[in-house]
C-alpha positions in Angstrom: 117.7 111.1 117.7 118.8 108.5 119.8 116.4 105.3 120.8 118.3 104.4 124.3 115.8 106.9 126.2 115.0 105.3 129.6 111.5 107.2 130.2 109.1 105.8 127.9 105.2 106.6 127.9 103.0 104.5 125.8 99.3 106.1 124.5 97.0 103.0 123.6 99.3 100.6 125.5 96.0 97.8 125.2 96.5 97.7 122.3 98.1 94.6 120.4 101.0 96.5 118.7 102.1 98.9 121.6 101.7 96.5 124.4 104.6 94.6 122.4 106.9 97.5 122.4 106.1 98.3 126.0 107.0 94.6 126.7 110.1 94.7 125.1 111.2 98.3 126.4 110.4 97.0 130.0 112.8 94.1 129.1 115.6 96.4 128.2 115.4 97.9 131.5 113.4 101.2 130.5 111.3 103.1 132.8 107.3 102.5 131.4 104.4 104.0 131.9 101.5 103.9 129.8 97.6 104.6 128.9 94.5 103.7 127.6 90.8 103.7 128.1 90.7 100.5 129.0 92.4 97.8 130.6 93.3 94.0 129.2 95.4 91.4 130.1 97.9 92.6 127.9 98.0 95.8 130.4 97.2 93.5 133.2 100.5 91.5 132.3 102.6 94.7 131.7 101.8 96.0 135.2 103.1 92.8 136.6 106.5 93.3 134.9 106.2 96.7 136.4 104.8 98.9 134.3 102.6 101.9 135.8 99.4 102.3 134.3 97.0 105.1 133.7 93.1 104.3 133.4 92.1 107.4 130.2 94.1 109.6 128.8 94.5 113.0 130.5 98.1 116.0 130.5 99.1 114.8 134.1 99.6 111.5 132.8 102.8 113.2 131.4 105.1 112.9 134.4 109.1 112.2 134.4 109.2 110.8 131.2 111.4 111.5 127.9 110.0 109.7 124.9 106.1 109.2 123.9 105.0 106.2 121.5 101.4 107.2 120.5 99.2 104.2 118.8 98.0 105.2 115.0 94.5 105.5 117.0 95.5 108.1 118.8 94.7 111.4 117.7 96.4 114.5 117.5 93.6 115.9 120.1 94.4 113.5 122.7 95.6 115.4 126.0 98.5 113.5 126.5 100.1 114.1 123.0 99.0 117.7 123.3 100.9 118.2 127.1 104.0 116.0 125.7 104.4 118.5 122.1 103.9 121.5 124.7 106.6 120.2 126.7 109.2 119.6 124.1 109.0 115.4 124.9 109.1 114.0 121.4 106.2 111.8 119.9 106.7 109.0 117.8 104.0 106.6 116.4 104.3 103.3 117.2 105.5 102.2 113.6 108.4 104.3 114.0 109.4 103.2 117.7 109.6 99.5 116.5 111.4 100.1 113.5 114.1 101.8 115.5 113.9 98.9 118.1 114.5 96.3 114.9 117.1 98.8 113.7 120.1 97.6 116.7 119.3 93.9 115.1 118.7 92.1 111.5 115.0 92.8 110.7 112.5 90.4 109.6 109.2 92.2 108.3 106.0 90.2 107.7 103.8 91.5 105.4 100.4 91.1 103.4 96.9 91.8 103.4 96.3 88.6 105.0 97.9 86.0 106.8 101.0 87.4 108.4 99.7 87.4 112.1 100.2 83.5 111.5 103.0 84.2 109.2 105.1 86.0 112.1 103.8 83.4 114.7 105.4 80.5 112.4 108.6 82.4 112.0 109.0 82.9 115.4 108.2 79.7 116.6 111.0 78.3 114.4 113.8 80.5 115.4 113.2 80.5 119.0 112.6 76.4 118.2 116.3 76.5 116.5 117.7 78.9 119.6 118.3 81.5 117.9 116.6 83.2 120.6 114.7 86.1 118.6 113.0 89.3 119.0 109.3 89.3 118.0 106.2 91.4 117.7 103.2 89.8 116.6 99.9 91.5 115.8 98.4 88.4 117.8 98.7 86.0 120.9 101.2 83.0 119.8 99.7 80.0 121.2 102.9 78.9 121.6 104.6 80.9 123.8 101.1 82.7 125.1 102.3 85.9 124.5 102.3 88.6 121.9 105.9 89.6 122.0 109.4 87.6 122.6 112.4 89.4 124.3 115.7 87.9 123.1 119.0 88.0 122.7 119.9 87.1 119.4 120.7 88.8 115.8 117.2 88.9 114.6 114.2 90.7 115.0 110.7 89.6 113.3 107.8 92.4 113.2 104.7 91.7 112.1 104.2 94.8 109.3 101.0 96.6 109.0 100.7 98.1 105.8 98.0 100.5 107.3 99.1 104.5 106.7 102.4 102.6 105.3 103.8 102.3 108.6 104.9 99.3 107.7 107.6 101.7 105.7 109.0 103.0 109.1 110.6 99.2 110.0 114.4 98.5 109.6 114.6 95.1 107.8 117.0 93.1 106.0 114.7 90.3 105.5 110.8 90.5 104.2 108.3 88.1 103.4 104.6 89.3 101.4 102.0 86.7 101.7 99.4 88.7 99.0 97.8 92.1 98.4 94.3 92.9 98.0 92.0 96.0 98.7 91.8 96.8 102.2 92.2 100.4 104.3 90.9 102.5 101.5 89.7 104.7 104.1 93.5 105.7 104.3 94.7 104.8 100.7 91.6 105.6 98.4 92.5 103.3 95.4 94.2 99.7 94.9 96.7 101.6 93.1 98.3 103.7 96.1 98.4 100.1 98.0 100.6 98.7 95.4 103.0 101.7 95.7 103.0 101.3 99.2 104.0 98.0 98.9 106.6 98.2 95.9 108.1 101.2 98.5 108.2 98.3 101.6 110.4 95.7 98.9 113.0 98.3 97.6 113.7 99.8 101.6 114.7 96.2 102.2 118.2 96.3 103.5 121.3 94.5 102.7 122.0 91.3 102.4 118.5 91.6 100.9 116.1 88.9 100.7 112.2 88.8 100.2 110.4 85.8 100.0 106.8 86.4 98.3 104.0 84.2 97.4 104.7 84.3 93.6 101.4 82.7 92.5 99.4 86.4 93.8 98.8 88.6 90.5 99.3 92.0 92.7 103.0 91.0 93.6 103.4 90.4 90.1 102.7 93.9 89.5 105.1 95.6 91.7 108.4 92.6 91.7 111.3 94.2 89.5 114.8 93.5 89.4 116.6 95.1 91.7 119.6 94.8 94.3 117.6 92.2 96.3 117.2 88.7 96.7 113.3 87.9 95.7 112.4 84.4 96.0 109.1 84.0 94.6 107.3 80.4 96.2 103.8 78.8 95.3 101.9 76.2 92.9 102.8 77.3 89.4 106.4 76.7 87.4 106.8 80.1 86.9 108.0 80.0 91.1 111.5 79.5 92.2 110.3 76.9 94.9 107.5 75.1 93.8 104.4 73.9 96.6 103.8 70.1 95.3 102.4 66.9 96.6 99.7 68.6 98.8 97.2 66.2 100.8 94.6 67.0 103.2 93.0 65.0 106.1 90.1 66.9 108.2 91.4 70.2 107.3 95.2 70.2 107.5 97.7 69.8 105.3 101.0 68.4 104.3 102.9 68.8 101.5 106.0 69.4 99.6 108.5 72.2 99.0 110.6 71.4 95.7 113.6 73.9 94.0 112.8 74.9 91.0 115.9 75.6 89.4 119.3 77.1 90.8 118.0 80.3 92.4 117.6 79.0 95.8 119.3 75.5 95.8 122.1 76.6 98.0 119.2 76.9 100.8 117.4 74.3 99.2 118.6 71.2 97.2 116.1 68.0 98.0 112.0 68.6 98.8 111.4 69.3 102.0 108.1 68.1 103.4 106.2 69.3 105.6 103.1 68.6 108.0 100.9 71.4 109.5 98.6 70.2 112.5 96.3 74.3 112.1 93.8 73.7 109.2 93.4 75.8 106.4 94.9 75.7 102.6 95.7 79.1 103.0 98.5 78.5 105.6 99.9 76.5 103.0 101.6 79.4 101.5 101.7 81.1 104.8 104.1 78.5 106.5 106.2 77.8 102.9 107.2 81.4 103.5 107.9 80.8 107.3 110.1 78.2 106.1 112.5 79.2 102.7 113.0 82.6 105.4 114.4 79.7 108.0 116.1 77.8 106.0 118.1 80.9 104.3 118.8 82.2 107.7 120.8 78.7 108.1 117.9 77.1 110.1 118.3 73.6 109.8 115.6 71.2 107.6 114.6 68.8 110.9 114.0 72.3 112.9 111.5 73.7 110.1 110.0 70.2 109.6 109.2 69.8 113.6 108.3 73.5 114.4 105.6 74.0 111.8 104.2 69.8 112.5 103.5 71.2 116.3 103.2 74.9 115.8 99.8 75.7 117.7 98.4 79.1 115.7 97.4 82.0 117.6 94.3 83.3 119.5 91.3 84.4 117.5 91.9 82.3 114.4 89.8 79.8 113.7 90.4 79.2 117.8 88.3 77.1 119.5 87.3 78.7 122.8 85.0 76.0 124.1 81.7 74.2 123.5 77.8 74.7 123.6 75.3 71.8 124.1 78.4 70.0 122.4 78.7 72.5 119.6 82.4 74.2 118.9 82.5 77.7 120.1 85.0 79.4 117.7 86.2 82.6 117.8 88.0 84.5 114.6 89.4 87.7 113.3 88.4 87.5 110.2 87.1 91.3 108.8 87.4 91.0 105.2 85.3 89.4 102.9 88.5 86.9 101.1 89.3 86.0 105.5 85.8 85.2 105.8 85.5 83.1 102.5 88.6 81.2 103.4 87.6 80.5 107.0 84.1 79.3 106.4 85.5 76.9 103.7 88.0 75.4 105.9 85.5 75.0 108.3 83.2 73.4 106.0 86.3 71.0 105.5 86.7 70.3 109.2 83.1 70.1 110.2 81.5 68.6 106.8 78.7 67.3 109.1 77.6 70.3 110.8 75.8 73.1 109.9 77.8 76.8 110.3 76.3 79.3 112.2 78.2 82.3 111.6 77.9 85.9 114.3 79.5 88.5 112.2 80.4 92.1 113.3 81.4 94.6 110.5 84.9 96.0 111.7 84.4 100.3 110.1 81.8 102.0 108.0 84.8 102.4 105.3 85.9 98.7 105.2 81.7 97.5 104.9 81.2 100.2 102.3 84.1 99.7 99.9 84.0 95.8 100.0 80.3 95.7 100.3 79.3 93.7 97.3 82.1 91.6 98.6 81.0 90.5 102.2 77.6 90.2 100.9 79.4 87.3 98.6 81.7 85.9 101.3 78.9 86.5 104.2 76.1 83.6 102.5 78.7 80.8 102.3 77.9 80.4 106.1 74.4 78.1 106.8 73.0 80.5 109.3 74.2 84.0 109.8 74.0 86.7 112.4 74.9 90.3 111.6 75.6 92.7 114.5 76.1 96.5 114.6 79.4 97.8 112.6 82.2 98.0 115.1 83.7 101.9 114.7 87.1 102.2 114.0 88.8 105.0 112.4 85.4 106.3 110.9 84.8 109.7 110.1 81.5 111.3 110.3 81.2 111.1 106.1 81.7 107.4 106.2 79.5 106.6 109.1 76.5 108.0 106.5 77.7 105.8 104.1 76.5 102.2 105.2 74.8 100.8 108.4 74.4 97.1 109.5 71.0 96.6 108.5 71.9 97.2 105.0 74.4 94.5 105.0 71.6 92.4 106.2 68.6 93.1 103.5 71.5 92.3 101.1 72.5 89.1 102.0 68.9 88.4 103.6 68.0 88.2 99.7 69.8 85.0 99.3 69.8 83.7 103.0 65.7 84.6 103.6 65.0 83.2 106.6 68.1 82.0 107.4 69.3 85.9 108.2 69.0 88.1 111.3 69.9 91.0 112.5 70.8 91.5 116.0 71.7 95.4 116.8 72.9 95.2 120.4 75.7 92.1 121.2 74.1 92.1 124.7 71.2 90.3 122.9 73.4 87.4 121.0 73.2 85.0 124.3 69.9 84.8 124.4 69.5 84.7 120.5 72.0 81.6 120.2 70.3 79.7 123.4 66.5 80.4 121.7 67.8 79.4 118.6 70.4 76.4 119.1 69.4 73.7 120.3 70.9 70.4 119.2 74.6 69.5 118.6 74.5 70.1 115.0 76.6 73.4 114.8 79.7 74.8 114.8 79.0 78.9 116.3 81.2 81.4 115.0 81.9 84.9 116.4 83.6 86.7 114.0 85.2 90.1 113.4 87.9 91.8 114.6 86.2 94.2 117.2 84.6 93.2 120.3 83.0 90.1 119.4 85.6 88.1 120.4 84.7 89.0 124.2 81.0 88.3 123.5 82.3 84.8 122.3 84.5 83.8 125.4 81.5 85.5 127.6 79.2 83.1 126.2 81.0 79.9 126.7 81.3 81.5 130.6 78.1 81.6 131.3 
């Protein structure tokens, strides 16, 4: 089947993922139209370029066109999909569509349980910082270039790769980066086991020339890394690495440290430290822009390019983002929905804000995700000072697994350790007034967290 279809329809084009595509097919010169239940200012921004928009999903939306992309939220049910497979159009998900798009260039697949929204945004930056003018779909907004996607014209093409219903298996690359694995979408995968397979599929469909650049300090890599036709360059802390992470020092939060060879594997990329300077806190993004940068440097990036890209690169929306200030108090909204994101976050806060007290507005993302990692959010969850647990935002859920756990669980769990420092706030219409009646010096840092709708609730507060 061939990709240069002109007619494209996008189902769920709000949605972080598609509206990339869409962005990049309207680039190309395609005809789009697309749908959803809602509008955003990704659609807003799309029907600017030109884009025709349908508000819900219904069969006459299927008009003129030639190829659907369907969001992995979108069901089989869904009217459109049903009209299209009645009238012969062909349906892809959106996994497959962007693999096909990153199949007329060199692909460069981010991957991990955590950390490659930032991960993608870093690699980006540096290419498009170096000219090399790159294609890129993010699973975020880049600060840098305010946008989600990039439309250019040079040899590579960096995806971000969810690893949900291994779509990230559908994505032509030559070039991979894994930041870690852990648990996560057992709703889909149903043991820790099938995610490893998953991911031992995603290294060995890498492409020639073959490179994969993995944070060789995580235990599940460890368990999945063989030899094999590709170039695996394994970076972090320990000497067992073949680029070692050394000289780290930390001032209110961020980093700077060194990246060392560690023997002849990667010296031809590689032969002196190279040091570098990140202005976003959080250790974690150690590793995270280490990756960013071997991946530059083998692409023939030069050092000074990595160096200043990565000192100014400016992180992306809903991590750790400040969006403004209350009676002098930082406002921050972040995506954090698993309990090892919400650990991390709240101690790097902690590290930026040792003076302040954290007052952290969590909403569950699914019933699955709260009720697998349960025991775990309760443990991440009473690191903050002051916590606020809303409703579990639905995603994905089927009937059996909304019986399974409810917010107010969650809460009596972690209420045991907290006490009085716990509550429970069902409906977010509620959290203004909460915060107001219960903030009321300058002695906080507020937190919305999740990665459902609490990120309007957070920029709705500042707003009013």
């Amino acid at each position: 089947m061939g990709i240069f279809r002109k007619k494209v329809h996008f189902i769920g084009v709000s949605g972080i993922g598609v509206s990339a595509t869409a962005f990049l097919s309207i680039k190309r010169g395609y005809k789009v139209t697309g749908s959803a239940v809602e509008s955003n200012k990704l659609v807003e921004n799309l029907k600017n370029m030109g884009m025709k928009f349908y508000l819900g999903h219904r069969k006459e939306n299927i008009d003129d066109v030639n190829l659907i992309v369907r969001s992995a939220a979108v069901r089989d049910e869904n009217p459109e999909v049903k009209e299209a497979l009645r009238k012969g159009i062909d349906v892809l998900y959106y996994s497959r569509y962007l693999g096909m798009l990153m199949s007329e260039k060199q692909g460069i697949a981010i991957a991990g349980t955590h950390g490659k929204t930032t991960t993608t945004a870093m690699v980006a930056t540096i290419l498009k910082h170096s000219e090399m003018e790159p294609e890129v779909v993010c699973g975020g907004i880049m600060n840098e270039f305010k946008s989600n996607a990039i439309y250019g014209d040079g040899k590579y093409f960096v995806a971000e790769a969810c690893e949900y219903n291994r779509s990230f298996l559908d994505l032509s690359k030559s070039y991979g980066i894994i930041t870690n694995i852990e648990a996560d979408h057992l709703d889909y995968y149903g043991t820790f086991e099938n995610i490893l397979e998953s991911f031992r599929e995603f290294i060995e469909k890498t492409e020639p020339p073959g490179y994969l650049f993995v944070n060789g300090d995580d235990p599940s890599i460890h368990k999945i890394v063989n030899p094999s036709d590709i170039e695996l360059i394994k970076v972090g802390y320990s000497e067992k690495n073949d680029v070692l992470i050394k000289n780290v020092t930390k001032i209110d939060g961020s980093y700077s440290y060194n990246l060392t060879p560690n023997g002849n594997k990667f010296n031809k990329y590689l032969k002196d430290p190279l040091m570098l300077k990140l202005k976003i806190p959080g250790r974690f993004n150690i590793i995270n822009s280490a990756l960013s940068s071997l991946l530059a440097l083998r692409l023939g990036v030069e050092r000074k390019d990595v160096e200043e890209s990565l000192r100014n690169f400016k992180g992306t929306e809903r991590r750790m983002e400040i969006v403004g200030k209350y009676l002098n108090n930082p406002v921050i909204s972040d995506y954090a929905h698993h309990p090892t994101e919400i650990s991390v976050t709240l101690d790097t806060l902690k590290d930026v804000y040792p003076n302040k007290k954290l007052m952290l507005i969590f909403q569950p993302h699914q019933y699955s995700r709260t009720a697998f990692l349960f025991e775990e959010f309760v443990k991440a969850l009473v690191k903050a000072d002051y916590l606020v647990i809303t409703e579990i935002y639905e995603q994905r859920d089927s009937e059996d697994y909304l019986k399974m756990v409810r917010s107010d669980d969650l809460f009596k769990q972690v209420k045991k350790v907290k006490r009085e420092k716990a509550f429970f706030v069902k409906n977010l219409e509620d959290l203004q007034d909460f915060i107001v009646s219960f903030v009321k010096s300058d002695d906080y840092v507020i937190i919305f967290m999740g990665a459902g709708s609490i990120d309007h609730y957070a920029r709705s507060f500042i707003n009013t």
